[in-house]
N, CA, C, O and CB atoms as a CASP TS submission, in Angstrom:
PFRMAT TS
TARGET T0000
AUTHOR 0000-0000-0000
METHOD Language model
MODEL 1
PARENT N/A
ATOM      1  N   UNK     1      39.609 -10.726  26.512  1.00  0.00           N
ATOM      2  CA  UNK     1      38.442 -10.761  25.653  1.00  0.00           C
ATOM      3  C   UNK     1      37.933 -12.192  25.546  1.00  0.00           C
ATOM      4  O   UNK     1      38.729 -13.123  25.422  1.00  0.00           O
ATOM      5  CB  UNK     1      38.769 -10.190  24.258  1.00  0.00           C
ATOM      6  N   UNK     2      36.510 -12.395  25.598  1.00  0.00           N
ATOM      7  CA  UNK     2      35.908 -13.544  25.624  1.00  0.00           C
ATOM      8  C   UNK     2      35.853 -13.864  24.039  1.00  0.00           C
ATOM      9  O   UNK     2      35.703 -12.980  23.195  1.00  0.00           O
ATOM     10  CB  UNK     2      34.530 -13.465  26.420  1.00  0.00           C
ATOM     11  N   UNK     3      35.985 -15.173  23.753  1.00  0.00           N
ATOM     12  CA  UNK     3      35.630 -15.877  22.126  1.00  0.00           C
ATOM     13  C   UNK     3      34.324 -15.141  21.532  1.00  0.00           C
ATOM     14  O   UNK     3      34.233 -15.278  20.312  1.00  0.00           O
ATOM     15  CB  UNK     3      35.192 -17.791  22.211  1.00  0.00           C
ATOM     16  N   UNK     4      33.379 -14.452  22.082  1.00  0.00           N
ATOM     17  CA  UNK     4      32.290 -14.430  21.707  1.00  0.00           C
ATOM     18  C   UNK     4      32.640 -12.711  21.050  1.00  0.00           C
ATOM     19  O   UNK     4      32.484 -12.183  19.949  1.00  0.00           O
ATOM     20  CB  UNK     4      31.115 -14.853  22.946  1.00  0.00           C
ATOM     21  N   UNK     5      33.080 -12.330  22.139  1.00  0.00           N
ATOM     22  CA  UNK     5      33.523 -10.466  21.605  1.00  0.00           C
ATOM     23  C   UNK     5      34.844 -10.437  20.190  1.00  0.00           C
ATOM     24  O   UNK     5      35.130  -9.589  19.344  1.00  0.00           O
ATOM     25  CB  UNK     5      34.588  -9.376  23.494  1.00  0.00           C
ATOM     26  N   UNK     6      35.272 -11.541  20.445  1.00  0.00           N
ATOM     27  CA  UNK     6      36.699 -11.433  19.473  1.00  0.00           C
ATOM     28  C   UNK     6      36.167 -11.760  17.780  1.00  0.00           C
ATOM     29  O   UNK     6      36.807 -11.396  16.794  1.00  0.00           O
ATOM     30  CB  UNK     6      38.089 -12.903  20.074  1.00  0.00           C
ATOM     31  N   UNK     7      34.660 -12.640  17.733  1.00  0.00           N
ATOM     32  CA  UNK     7      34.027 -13.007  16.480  1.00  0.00           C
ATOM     33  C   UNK     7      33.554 -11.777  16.301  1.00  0.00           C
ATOM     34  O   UNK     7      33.550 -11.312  15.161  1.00  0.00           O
ATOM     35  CB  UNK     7      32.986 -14.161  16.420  1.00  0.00           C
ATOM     36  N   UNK     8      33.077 -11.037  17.374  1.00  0.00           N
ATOM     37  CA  UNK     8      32.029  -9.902  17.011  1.00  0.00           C
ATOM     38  C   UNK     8      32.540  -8.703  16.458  1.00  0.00           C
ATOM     39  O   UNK     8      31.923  -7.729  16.027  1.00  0.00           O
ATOM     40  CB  UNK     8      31.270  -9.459  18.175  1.00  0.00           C
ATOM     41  N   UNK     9      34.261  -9.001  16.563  1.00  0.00           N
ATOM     42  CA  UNK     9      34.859  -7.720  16.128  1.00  0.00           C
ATOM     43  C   UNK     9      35.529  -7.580  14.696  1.00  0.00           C
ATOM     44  O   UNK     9      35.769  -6.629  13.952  1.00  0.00           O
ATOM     45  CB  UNK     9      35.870  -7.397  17.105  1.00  0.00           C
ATOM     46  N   UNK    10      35.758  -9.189  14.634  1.00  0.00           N
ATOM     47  CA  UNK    10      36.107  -9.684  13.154  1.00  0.00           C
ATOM     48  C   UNK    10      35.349  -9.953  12.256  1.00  0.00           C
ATOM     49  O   UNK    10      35.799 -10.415  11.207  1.00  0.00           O
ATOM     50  CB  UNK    10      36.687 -10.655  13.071  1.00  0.00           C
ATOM     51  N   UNK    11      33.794  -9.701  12.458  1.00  0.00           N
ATOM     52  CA  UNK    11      32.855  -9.654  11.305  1.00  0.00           C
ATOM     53  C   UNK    11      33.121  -8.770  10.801  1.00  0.00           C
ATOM     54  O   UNK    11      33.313  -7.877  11.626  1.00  0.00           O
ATOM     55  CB  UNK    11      31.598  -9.651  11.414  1.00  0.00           C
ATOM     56  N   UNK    12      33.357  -8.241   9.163  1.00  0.00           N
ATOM     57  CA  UNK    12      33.226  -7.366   8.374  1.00  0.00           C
ATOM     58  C   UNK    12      31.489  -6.651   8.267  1.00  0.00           C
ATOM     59  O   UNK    12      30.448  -7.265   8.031  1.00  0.00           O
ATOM     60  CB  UNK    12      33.817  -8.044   7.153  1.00  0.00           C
ATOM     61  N   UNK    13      31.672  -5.238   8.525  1.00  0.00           N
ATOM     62  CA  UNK    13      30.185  -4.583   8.208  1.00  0.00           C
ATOM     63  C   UNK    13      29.817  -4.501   6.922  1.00  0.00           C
ATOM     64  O   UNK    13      30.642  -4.349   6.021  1.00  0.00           O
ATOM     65  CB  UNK    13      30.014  -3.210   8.653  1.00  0.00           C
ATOM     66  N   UNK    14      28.506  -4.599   6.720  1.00  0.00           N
ATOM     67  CA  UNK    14      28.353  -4.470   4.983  1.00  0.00           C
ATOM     68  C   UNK    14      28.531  -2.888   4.795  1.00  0.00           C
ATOM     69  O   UNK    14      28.713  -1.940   5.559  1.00  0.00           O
ATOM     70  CB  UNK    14      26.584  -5.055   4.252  1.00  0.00           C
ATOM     71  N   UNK    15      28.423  -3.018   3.725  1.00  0.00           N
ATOM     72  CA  UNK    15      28.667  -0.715   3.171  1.00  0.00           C
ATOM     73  C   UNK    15      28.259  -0.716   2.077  1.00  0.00           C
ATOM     74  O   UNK    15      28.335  -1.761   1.431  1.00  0.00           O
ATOM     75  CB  UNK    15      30.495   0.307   2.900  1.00  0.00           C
ATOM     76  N   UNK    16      27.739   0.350   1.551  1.00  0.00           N
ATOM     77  CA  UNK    16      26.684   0.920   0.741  1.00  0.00           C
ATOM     78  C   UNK    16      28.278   1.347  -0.369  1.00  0.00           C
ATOM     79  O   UNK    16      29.336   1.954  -0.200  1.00  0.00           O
ATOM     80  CB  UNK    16      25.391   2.447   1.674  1.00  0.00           C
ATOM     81  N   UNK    17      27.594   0.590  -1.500  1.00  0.00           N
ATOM     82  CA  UNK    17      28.569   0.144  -2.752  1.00  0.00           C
ATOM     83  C   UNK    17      28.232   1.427  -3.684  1.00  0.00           C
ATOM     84  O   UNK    17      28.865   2.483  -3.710  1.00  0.00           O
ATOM     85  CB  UNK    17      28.126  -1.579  -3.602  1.00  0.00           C
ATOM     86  N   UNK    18      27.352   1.166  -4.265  1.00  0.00           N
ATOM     87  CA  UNK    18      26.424   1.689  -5.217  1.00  0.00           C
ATOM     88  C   UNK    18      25.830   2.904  -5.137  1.00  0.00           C
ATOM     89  O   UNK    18      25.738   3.737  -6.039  1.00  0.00           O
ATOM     90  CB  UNK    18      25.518   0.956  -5.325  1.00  0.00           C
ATOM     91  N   UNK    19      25.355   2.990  -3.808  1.00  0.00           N
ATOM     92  CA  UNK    19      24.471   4.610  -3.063  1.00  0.00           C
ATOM     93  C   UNK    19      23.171   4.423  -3.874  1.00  0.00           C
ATOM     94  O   UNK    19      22.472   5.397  -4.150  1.00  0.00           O
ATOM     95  CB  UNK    19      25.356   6.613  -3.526  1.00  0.00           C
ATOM     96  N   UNK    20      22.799   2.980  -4.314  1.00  0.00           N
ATOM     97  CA  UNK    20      21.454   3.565  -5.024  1.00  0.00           C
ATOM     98  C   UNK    20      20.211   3.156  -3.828  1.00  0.00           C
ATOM     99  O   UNK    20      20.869   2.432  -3.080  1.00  0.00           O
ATOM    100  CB  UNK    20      21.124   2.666  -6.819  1.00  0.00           C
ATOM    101  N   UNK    21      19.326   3.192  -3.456  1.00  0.00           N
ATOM    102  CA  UNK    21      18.239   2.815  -2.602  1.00  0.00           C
ATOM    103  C   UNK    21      17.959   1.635  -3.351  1.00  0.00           C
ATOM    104  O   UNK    21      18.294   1.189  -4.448  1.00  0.00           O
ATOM    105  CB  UNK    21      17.020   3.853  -2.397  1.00  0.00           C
ATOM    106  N   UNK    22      17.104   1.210  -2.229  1.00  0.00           N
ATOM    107  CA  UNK    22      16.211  -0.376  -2.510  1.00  0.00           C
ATOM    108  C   UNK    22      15.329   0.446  -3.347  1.00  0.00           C
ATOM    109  O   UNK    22      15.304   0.241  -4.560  1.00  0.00           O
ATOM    110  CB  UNK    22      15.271  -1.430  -0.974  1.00  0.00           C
ATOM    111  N   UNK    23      14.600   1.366  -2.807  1.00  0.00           N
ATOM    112  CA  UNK    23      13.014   1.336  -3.349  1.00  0.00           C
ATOM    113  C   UNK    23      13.463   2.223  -4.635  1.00  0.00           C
ATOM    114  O   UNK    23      12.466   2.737  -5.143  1.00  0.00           O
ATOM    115  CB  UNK    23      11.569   2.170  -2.151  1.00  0.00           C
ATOM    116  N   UNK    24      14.603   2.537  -5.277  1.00  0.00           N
ATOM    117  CA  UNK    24      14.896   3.246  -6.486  1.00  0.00           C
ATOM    118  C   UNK    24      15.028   1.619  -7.577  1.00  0.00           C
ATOM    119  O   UNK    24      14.563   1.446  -8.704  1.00  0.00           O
ATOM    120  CB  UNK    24      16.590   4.436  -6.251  1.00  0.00           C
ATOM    121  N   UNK    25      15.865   0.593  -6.669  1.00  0.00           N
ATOM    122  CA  UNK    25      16.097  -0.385  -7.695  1.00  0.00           C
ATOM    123  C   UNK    25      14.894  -1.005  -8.344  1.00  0.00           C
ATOM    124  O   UNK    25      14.708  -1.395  -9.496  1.00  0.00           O
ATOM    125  CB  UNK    25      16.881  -1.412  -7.158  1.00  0.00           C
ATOM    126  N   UNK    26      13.790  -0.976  -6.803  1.00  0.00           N
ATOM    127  CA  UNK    26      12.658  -1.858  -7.083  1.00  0.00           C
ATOM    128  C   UNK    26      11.371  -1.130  -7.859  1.00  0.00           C
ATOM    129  O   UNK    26      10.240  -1.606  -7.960  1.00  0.00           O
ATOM    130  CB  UNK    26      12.193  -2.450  -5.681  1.00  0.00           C
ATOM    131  N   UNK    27      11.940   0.414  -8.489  1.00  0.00           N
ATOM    132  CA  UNK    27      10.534   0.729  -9.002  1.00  0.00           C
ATOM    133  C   UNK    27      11.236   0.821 -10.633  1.00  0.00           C
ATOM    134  O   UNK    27      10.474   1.117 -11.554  1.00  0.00           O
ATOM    135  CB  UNK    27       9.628   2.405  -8.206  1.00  0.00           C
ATOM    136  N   UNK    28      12.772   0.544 -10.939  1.00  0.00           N
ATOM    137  CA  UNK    28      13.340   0.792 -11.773  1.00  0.00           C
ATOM    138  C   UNK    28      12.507  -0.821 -12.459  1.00  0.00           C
ATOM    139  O   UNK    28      11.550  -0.857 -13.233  1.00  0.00           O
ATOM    140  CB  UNK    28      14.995   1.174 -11.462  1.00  0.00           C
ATOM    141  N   UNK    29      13.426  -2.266 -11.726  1.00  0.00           N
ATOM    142  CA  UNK    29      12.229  -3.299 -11.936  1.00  0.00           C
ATOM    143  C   UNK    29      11.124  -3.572 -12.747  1.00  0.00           C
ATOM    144  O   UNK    29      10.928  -4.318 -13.707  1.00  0.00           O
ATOM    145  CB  UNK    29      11.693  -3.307 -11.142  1.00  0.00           C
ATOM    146  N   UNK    30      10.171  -2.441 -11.846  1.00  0.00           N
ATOM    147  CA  UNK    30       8.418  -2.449 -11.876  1.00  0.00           C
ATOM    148  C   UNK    30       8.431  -2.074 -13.369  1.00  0.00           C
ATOM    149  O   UNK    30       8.022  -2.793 -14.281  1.00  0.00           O
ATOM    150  CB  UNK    30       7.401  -1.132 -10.702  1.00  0.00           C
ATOM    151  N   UNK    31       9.181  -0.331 -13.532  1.00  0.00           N
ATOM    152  CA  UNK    31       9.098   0.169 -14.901  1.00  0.00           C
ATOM    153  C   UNK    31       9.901  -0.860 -15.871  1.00  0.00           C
ATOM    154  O   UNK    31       9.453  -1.030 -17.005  1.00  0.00           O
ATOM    155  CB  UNK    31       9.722   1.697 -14.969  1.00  0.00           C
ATOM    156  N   UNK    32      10.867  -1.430 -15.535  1.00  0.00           N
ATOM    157  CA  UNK    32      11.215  -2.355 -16.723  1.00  0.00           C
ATOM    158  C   UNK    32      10.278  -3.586 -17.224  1.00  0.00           C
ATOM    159  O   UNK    32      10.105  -3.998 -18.371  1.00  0.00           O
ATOM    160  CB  UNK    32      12.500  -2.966 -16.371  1.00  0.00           C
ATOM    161  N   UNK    33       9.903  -3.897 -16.380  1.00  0.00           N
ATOM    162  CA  UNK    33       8.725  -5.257 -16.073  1.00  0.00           C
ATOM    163  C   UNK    33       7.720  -4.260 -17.268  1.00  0.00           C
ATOM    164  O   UNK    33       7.827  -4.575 -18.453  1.00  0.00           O
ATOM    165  CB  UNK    33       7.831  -5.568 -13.771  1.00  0.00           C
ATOM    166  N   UNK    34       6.857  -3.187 -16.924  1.00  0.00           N
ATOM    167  CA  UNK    34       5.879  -2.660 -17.368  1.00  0.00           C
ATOM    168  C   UNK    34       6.184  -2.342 -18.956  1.00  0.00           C
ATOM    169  O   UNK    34       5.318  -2.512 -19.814  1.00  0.00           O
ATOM    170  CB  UNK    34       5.564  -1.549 -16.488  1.00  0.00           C
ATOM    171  N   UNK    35       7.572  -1.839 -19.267  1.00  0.00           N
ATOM    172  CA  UNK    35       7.897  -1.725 -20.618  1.00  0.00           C
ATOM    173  C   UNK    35       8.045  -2.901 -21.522  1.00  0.00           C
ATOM    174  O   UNK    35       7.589  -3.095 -22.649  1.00  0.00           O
ATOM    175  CB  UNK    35       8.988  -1.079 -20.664  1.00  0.00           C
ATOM    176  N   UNK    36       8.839  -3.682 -20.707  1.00  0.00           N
ATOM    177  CA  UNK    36       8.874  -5.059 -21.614  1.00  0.00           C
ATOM    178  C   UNK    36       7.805  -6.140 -21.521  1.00  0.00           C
ATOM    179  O   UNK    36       8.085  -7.294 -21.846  1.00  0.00           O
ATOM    180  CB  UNK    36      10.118  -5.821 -21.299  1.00  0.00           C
ATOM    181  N   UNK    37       6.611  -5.815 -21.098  1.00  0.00           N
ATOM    182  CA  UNK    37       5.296  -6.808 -21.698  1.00  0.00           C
ATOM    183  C   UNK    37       4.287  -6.440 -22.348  1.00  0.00           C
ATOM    184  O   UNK    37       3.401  -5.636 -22.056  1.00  0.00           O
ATOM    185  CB  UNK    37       4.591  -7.426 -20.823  1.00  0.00           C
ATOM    186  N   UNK    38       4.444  -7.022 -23.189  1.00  0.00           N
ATOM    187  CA  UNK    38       3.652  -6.522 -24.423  1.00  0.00           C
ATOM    188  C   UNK    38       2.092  -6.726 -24.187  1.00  0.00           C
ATOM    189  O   UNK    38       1.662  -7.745 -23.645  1.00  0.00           O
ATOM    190  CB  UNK    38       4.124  -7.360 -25.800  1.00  0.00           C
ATOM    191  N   UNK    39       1.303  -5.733 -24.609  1.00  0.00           N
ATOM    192  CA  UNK    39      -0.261  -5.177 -24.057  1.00  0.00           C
ATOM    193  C   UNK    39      -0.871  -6.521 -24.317  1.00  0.00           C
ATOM    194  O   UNK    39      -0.236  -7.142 -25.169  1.00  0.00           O
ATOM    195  CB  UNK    39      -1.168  -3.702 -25.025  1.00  0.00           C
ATOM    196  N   UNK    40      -1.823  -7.102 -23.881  1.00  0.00           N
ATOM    197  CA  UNK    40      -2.786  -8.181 -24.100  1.00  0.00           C
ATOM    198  C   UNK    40      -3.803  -7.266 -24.842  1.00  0.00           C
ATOM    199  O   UNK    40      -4.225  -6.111 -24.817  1.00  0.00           O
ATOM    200  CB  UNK    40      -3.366  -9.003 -22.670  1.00  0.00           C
ATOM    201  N   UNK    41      -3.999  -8.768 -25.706  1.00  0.00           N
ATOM    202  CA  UNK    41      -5.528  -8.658 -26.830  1.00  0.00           C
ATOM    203  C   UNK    41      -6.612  -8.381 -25.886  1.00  0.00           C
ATOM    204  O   UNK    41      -6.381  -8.456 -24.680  1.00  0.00           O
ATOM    205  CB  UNK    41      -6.053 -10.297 -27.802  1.00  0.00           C
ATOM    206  N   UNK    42      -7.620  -8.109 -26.265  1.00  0.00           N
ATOM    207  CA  UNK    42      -9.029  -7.993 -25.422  1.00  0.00           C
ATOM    208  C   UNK    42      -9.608  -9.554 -25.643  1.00  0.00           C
ATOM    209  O   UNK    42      -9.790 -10.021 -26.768  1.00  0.00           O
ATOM    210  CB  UNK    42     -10.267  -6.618 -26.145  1.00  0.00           C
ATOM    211  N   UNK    43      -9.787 -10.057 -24.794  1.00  0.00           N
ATOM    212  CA  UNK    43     -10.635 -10.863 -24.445  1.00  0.00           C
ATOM    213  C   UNK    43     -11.623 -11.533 -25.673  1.00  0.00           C
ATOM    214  O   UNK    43     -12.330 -10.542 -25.855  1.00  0.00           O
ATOM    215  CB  UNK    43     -11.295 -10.150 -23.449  1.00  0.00           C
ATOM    216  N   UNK    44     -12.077 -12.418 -26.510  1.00  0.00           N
ATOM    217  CA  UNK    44     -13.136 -12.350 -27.440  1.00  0.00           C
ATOM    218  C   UNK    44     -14.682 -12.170 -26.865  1.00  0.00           C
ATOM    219  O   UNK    44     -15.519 -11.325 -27.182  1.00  0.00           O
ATOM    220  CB  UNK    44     -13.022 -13.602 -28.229  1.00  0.00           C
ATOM    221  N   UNK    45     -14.745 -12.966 -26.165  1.00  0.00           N
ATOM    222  CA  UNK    45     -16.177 -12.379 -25.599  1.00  0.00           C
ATOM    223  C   UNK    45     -16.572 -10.786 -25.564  1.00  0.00           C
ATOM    224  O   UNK    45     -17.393 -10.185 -26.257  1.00  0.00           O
ATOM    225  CB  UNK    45     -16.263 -12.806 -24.101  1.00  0.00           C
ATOM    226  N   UNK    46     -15.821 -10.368 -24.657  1.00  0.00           N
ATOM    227  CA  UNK    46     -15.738  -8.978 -24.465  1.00  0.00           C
ATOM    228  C   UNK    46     -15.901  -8.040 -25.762  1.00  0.00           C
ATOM    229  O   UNK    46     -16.667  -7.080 -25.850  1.00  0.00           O
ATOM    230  CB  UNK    46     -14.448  -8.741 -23.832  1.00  0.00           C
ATOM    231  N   UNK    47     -14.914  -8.572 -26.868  1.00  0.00           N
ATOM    232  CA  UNK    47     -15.043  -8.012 -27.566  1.00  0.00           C
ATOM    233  C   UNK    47     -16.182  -8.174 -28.665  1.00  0.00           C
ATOM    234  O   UNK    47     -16.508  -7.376 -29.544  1.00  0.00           O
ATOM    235  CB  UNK    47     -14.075  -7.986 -27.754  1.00  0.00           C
ATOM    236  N   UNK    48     -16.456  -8.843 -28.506  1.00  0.00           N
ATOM    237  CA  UNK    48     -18.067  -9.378 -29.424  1.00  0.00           C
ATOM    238  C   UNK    48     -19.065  -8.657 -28.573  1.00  0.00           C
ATOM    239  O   UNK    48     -19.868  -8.001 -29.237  1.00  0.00           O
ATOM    240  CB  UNK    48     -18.564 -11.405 -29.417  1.00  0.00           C
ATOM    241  N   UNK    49     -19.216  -8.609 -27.336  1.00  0.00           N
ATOM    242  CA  UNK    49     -20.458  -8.171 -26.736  1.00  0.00           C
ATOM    243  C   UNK    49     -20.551  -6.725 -27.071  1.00  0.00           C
ATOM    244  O   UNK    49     -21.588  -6.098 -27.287  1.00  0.00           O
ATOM    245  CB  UNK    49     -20.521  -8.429 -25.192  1.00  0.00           C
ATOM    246  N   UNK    50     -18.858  -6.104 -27.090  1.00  0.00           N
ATOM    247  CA  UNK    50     -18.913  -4.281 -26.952  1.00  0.00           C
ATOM    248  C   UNK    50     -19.722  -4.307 -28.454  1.00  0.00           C
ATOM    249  O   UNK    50     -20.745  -3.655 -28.663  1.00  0.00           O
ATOM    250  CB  UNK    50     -16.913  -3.117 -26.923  1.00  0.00           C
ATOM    251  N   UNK    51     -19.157  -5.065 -29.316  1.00  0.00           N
ATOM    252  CA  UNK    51     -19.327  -4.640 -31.293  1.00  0.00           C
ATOM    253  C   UNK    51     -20.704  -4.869 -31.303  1.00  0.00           C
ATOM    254  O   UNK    51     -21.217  -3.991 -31.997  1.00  0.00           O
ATOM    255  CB  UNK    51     -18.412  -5.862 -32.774  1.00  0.00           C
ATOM    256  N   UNK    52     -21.697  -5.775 -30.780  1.00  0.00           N
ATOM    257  CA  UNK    52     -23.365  -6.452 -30.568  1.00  0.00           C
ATOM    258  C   UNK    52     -24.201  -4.844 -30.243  1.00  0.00           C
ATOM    259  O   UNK    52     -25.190  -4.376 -30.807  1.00  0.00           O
ATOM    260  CB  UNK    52     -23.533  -7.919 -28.730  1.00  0.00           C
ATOM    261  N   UNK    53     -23.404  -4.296 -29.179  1.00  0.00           N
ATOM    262  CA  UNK    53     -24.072  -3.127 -28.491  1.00  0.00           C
ATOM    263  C   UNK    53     -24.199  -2.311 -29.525  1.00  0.00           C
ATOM    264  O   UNK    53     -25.360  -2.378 -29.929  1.00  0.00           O
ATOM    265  CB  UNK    53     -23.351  -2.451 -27.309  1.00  0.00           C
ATOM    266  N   UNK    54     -23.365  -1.343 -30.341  1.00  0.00           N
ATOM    267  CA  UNK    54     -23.651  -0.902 -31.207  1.00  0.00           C
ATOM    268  C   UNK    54     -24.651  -0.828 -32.439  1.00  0.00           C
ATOM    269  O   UNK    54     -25.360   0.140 -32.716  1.00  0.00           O
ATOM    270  CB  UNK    54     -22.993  -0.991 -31.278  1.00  0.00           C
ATOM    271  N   UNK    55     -24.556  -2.363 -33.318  1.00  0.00           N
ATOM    272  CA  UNK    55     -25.640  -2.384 -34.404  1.00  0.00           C
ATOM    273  C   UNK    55     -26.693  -3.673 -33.488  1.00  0.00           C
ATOM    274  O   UNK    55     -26.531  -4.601 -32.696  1.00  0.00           O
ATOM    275  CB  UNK    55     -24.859  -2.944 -36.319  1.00  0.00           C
ATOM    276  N   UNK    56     -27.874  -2.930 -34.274  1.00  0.00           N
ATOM    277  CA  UNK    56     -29.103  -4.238 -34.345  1.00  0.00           C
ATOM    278  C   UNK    56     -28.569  -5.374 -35.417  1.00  0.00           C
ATOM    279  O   UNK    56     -27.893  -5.331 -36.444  1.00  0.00           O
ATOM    280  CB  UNK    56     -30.859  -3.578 -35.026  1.00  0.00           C
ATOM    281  N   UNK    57     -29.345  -6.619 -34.505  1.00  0.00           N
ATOM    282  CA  UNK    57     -28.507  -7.798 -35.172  1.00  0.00           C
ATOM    283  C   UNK    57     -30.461  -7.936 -36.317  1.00  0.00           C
ATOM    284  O   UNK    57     -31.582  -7.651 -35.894  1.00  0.00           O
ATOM    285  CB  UNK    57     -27.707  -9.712 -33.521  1.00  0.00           C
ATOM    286  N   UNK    58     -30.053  -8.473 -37.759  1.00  0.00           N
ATOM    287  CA  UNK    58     -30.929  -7.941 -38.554  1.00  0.00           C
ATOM    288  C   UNK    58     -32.283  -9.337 -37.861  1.00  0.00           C
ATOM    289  O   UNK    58     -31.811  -9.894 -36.870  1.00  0.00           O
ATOM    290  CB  UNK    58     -30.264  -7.864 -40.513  1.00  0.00           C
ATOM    291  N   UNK    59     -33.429  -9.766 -38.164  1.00  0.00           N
ATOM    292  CA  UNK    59     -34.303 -10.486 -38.034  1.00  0.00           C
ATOM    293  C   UNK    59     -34.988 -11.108 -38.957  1.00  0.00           C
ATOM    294  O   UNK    59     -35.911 -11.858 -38.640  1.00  0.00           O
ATOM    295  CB  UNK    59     -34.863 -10.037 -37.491  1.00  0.00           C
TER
END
């Protein structure tokens, strides 16, 4: 056996620990990410322009 086949046989293979998928961990993540940030205020502009639309401003 050549040096090169004798490394190739003594690498350890990786193996599936857990059995969970990537794309199960990474949407678990997404939903944790999405639960733990808290909603943003609206904008003030935005919100002055929607409240303007409603009433006439008096003259």
């Amino acid at each position: 056996m050549s040096a090169s086949e004798n490394k190739a046989q003594q690498r350890p293979r990786p193996q599936v620990v857990a059995g969970v998928s990537m794309r199960d961990l990474l949407a678990a993540g997404a939903a944790a990410n999405v639960i733990s940030t808290p909603p943003r205020l609206p904008d003030p502009e935005a919100a002055g322009a929607s409240a303007d639309q409603g009433h006439r401003k008096a003259a």
